[in-house]
Backbone bond lengths (Angstrom), bond angles and torsions (degrees), N, CA, C in turn:
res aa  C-N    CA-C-N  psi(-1)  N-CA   C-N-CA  omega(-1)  CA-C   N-CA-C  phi
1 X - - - 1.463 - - 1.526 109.33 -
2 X 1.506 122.69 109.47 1.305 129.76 170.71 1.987 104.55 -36.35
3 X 1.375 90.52 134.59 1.724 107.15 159.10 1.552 115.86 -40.20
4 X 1.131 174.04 -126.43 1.358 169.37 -88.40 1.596 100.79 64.12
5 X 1.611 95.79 103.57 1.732 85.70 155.75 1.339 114.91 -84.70
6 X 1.629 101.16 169.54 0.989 137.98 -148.90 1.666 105.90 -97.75
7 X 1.823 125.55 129.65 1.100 122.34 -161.36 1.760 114.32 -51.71
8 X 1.257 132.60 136.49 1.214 135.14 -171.00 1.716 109.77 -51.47
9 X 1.405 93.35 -28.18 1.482 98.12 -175.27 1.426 134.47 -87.21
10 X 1.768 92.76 0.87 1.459 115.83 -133.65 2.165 96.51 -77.89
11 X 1.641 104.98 -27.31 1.427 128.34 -174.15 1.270 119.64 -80.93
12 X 1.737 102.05 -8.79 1.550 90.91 178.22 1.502 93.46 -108.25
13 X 1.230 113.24 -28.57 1.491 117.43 -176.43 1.611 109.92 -31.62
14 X 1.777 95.57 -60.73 1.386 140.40 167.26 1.454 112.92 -8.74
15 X 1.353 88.67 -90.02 1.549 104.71 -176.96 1.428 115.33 -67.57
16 X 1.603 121.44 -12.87 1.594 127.55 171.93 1.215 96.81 -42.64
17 X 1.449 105.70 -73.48 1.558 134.61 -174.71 1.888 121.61 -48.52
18 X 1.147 122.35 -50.22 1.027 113.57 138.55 1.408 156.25 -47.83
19 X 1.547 115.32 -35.23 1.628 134.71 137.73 1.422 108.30 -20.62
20 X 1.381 108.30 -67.89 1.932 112.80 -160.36 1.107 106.25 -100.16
21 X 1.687 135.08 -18.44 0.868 124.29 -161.36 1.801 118.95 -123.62
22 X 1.172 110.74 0.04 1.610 112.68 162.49 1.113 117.58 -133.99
23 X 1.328 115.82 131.24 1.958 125.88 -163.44 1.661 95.58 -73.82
24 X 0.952 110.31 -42.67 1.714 115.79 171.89 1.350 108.77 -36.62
25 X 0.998 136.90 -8.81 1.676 138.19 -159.66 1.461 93.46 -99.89
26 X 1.576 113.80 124.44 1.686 110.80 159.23 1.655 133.44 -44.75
27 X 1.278 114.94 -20.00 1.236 127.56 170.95 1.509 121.49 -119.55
28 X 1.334 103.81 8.98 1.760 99.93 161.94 1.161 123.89 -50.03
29 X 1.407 139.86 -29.26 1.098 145.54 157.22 1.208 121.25 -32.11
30 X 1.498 129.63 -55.39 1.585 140.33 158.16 1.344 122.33 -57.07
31 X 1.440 112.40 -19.22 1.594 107.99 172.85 1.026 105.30 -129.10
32 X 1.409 151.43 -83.10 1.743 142.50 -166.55 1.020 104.14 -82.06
33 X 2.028 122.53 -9.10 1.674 90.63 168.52 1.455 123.27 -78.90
34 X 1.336 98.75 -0.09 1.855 102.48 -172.39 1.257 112.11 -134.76
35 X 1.427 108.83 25.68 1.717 103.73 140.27 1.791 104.09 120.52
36 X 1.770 108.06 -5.60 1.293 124.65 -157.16 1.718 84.41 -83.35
37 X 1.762 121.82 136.46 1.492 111.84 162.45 1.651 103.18 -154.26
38 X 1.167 105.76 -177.28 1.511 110.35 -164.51 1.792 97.06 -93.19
39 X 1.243 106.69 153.41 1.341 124.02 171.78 1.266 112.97 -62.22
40 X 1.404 123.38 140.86 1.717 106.53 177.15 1.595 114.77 -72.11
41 X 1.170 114.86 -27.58 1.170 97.79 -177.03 2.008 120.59 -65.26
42 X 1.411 112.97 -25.04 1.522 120.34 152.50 1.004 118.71 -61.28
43 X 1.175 129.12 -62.62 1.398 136.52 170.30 1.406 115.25 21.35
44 X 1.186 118.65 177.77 1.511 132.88 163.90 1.484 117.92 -122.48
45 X 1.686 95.03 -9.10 1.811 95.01 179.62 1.943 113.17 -73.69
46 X 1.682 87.23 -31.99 1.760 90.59 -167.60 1.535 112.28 -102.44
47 X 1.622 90.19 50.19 1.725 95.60 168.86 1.378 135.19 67.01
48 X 0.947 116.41 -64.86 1.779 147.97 175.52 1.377 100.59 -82.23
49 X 1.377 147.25 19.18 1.388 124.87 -152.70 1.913 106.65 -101.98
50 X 1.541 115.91 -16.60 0.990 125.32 168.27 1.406 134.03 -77.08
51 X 1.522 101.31 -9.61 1.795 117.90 -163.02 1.789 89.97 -119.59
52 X 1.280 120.20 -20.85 1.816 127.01 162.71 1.457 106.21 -56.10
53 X 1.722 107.57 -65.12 0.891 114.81 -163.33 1.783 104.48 -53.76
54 X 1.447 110.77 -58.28 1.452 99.16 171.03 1.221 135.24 -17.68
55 X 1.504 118.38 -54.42 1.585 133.82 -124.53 1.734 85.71 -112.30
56 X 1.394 106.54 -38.50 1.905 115.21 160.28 0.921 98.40 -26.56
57 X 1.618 106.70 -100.75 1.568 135.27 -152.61 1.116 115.89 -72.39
58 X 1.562 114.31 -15.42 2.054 104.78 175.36 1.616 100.15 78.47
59 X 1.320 105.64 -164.37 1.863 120.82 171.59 1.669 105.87 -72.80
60 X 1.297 95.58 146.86 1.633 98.81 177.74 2.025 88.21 -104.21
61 X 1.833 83.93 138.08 1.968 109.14 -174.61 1.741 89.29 -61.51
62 X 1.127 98.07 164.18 1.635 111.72 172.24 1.352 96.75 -84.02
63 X 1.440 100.54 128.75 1.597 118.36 -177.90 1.010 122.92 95.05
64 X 1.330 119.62 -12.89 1.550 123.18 -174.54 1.748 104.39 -92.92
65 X 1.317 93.85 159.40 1.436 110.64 144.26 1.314 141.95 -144.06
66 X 1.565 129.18 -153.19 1.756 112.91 -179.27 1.298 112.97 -74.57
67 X 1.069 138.24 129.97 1.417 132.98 159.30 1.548 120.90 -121.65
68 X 1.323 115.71 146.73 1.209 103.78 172.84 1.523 124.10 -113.20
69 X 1.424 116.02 142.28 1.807 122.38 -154.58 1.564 102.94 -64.55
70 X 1.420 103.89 -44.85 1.821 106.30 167.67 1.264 110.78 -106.81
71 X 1.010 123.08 118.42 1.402 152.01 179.02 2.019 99.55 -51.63
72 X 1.061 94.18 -73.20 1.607 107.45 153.56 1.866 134.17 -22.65
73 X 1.491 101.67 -37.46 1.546 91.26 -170.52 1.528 81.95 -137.25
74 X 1.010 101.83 168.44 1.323 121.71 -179.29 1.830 161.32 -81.95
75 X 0.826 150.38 162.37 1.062 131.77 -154.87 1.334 113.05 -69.78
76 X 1.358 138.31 149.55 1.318 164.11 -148.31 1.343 118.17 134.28
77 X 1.769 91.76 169.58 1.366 103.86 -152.99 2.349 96.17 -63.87
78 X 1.055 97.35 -43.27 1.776 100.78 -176.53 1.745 110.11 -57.92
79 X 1.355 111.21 -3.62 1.455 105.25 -154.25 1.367 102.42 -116.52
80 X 1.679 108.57 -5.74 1.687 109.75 -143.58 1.449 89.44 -111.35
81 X 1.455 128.07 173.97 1.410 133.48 158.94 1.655 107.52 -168.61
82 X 1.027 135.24 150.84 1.273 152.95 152.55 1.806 112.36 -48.90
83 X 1.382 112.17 93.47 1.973 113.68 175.85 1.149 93.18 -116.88
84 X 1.352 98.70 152.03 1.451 133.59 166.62 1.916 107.26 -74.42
85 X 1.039 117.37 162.83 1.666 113.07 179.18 1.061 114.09 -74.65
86 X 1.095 140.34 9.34 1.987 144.15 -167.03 1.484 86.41 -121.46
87 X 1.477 131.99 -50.85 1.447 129.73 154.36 1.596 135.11 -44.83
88 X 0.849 98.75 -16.60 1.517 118.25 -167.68 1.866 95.23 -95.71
89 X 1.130 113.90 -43.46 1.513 118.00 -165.01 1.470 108.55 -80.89
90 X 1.375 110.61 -35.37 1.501 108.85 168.02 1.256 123.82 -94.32
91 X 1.499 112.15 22.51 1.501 117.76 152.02 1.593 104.55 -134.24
92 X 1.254 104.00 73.61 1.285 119.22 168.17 1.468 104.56 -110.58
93 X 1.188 112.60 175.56 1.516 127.68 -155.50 1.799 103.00 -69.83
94 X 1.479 103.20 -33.10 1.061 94.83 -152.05 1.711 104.69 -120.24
95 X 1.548 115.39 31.13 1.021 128.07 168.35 1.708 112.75 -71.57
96 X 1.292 118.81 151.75 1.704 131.91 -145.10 1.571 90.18 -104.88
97 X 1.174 145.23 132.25 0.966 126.37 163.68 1.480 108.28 -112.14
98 X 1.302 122.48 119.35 1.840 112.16 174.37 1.839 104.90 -97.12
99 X 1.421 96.40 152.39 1.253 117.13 161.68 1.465 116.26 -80.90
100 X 1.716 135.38 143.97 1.255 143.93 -151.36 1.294 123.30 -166.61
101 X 1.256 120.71 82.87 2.019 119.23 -173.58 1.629 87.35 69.59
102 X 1.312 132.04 29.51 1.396 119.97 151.70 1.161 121.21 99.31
103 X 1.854 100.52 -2.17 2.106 110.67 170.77 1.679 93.33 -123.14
104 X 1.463 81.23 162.18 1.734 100.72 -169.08 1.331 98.31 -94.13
105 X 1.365 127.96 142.31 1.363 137.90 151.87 1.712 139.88 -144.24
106 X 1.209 111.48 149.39 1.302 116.28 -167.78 1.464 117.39 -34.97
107 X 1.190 163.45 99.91 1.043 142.63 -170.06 1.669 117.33 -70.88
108 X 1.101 114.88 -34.73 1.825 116.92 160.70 1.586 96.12 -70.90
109 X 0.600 153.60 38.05 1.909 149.14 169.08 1.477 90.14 -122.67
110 X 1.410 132.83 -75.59 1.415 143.29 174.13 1.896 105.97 -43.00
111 X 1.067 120.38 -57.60 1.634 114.72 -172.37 1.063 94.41 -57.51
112 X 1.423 135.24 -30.40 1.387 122.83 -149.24 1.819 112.75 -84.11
113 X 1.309 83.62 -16.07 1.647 102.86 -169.71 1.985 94.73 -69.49
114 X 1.185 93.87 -70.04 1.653 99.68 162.73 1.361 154.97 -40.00
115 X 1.492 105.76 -30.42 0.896 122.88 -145.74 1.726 131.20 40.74
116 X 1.299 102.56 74.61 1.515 108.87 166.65 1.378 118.85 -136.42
117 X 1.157 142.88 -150.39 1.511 159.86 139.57 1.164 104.82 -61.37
118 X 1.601 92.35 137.28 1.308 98.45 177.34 2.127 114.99 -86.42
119 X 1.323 98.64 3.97 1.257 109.19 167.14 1.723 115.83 -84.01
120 X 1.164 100.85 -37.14 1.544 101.51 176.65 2.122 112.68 -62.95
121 X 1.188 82.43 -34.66 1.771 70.75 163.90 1.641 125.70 -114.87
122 X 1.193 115.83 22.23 1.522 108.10 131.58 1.153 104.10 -96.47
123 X 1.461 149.82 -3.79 1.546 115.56 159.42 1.674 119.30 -66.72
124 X 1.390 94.06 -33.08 1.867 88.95 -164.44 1.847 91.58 -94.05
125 X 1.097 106.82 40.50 2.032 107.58 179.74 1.350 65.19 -121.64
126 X 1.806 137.35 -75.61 1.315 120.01 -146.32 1.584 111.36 -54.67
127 X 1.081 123.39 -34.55 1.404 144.91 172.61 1.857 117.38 -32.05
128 X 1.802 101.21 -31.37 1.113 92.82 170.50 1.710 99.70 108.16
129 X 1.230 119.96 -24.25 1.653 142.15 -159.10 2.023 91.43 -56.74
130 X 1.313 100.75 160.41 1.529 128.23 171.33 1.597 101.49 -92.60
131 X 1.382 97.63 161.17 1.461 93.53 -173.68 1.697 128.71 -73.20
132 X 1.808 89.63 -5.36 1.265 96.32 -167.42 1.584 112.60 -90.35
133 X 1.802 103.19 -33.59 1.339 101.57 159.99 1.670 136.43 -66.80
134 X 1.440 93.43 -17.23 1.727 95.28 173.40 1.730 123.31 -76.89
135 X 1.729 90.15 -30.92 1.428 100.91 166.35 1.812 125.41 -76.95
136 X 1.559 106.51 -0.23 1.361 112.88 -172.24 1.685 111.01 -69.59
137 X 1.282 128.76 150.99 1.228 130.08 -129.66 1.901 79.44 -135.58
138 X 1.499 111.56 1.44 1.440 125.29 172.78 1.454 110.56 -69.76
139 X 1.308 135.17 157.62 1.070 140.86 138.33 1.733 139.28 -59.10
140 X 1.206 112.04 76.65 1.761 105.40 -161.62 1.240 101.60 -69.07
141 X 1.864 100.14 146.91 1.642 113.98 -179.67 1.708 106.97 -115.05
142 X 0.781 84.64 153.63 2.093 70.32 163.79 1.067 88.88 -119.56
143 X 1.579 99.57 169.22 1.698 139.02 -153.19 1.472 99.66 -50.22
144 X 1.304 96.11 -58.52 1.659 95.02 -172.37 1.812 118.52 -76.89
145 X 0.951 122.91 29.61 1.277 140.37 175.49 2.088 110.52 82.74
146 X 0.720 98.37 2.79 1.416 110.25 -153.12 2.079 97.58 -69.30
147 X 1.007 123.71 101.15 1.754 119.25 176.96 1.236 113.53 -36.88
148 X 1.491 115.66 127.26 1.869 100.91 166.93 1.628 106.31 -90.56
149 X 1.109 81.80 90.51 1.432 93.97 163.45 1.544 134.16 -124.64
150 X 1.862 81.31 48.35 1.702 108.36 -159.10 1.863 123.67 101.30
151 X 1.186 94.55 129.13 1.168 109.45 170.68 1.809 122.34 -17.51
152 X 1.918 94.46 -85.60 0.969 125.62 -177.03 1.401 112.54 -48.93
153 X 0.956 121.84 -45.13 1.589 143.83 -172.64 1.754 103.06 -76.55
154 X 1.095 123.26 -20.69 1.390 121.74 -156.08 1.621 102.09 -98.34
155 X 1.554 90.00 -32.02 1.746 110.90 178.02 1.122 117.95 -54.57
156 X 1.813 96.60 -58.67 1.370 107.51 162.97 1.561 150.38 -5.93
157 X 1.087 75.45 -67.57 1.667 127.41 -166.42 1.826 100.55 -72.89
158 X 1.264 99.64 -72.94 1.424 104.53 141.43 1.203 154.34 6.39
159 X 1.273 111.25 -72.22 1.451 118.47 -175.66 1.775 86.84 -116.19
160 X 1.004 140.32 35.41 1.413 137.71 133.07 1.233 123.97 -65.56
161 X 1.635 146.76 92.36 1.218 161.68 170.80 1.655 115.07 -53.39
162 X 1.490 109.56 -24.65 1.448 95.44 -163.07 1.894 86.72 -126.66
163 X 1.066 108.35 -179.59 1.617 131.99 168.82 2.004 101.13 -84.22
164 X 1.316 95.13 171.33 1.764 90.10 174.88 1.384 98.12 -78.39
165 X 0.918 118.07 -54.61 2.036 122.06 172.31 1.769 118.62 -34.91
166 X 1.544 106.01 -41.79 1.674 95.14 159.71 1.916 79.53 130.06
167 X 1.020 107.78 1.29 2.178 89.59 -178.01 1.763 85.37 -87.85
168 X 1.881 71.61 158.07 1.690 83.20 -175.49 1.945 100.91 -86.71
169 X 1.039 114.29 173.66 1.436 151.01 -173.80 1.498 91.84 -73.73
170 X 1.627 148.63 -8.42 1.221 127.79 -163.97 1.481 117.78 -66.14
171 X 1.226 106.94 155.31 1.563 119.35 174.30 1.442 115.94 -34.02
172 X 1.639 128.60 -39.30 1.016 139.09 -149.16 1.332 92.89 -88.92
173 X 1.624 98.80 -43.08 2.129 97.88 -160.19 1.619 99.79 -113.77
174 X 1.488 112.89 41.15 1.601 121.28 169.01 1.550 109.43 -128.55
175 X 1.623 105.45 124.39 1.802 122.27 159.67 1.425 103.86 -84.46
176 X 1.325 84.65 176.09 1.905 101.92 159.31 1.875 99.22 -139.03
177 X 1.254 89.22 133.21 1.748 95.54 -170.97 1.812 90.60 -67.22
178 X 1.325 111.04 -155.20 1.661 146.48 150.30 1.263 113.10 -51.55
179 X 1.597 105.03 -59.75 1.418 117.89 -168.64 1.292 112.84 -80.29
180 X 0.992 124.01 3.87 1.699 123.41 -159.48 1.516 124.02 92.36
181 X 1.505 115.63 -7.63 1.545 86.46 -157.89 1.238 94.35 -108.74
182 X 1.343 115.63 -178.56 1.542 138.19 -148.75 1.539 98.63 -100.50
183 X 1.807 121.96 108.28 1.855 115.40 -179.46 1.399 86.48 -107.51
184 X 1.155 93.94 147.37 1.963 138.95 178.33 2.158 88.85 -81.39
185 X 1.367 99.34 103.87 1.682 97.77 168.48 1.786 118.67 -53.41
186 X 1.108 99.18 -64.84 1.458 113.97 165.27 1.263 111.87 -26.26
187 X 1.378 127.23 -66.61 1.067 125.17 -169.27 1.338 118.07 -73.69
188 X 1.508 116.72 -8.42 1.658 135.94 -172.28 1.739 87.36 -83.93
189 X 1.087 109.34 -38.62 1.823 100.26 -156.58 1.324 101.55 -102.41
190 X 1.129 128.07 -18.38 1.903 126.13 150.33 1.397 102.09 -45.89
191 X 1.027 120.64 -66.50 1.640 134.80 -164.82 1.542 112.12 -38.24
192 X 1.413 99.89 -56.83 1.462 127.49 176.25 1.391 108.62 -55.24
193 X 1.183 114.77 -74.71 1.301 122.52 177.27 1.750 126.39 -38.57
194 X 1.635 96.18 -50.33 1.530 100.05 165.58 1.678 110.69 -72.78
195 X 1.162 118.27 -17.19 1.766 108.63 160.73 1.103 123.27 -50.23
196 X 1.353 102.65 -49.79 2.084 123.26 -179.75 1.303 109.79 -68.38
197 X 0.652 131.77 -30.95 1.193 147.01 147.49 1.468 131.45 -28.92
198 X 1.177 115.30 -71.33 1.548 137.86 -159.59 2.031 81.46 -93.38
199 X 1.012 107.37 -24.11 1.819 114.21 -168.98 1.740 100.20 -76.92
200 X 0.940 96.00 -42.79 1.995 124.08 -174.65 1.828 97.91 -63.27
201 X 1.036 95.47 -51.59 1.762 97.19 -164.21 1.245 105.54 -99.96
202 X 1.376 136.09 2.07 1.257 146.25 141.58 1.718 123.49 -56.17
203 X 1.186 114.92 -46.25 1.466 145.66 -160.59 1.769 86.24 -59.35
């Protein structure tokens, strides 16, 4: 008598159930140790809970797997959906969500549109920004020339008085590049000079 495979669905069902439901599991901790559990109607207590789960979710798409929409509550049929692995990563636990003109959103969902960090747009969400400026593909400066290229970093930057060379920061002997940042004159016209230079004795 040929082997009988085993329902296609039968492994994710599987490991659902194992996730929430045995402490023995290396990663129970992420699911039944913190409150995550299966719906009864999946279940394994109410008999039928493997042939539910089927009749829920339908065929799983090629490439996909189970995911759940809140990370937070738990598996069931309202909670569950079929993601792809690029889906799966931006609903991970520890994705940022910022608020924006008054709706919440993924912040890796938004960088992704851009290509940036997904830290760079919860900074310019904390900022207060519209959605259109957070999504801007511009370089923001603040007033005083300073790059946002973070808070912390900007401060930095900031309360630096001198050049790395040792000239001070004064009004007289301070640019502002393109990019925002703060050029040392002095050190612009050394530069130059040793160009003319090296141009001179080249000749």
């Amino acid at each position: 008598m040929p082997f009988k495979k085993p329902h296609p669905l039968y492994s994710c069902w599987h490991g659902m159930i194992i996730r929430c439901e045995q402490p023995n599991f290396k990663q129970f901790s992420s699911y039944g140790g913190r409150g995550i559990t299966v719906c009864d109607r999946w279940s394994i207590r109410g008999g039928e809970g493997f042939k539910n789960f089927v009749s829920d979710m339908g065929e799983r798409p090629e490439g996909h797997t189970l995911d759940r929409i809140n990370n937070d509550l738990g598996y069931s049929p309202e909670n569950c959906k079929w993601s792809t692995r690029s889906e799966q990563q931006l609903n991970r636990r520890n994705t940022k969500f910022v608020v924006i003109d008054g709706k919440q959103y993924k912040s890796a969902e938004l960088a992704k549109t851009i290509g940036v960090k997904p830290d760079t747009i919860v900074e310019r969400a904390q900022q207060g920004l519209s959605l259109g400026e957070v999504l801007s593909k511009n370089r923001r400066v603040y007033k005083d020339g300073l790059a946002l290229g973070g808070k912390a970093n900007g401060a930095r930057q900031k309360a630096k008085t001198h050049c790395p060379k040792g000239h001070e920061y004064s009004e007289a002997n301070t640019s502002i590049s393109k990019q925002g940042f703060r050029k040392c004159k002095k050190c612009h016209a050394i530069r130059e000079a040793n160009k003319r230079m090296i141009a001179k004795n080249s000749a």
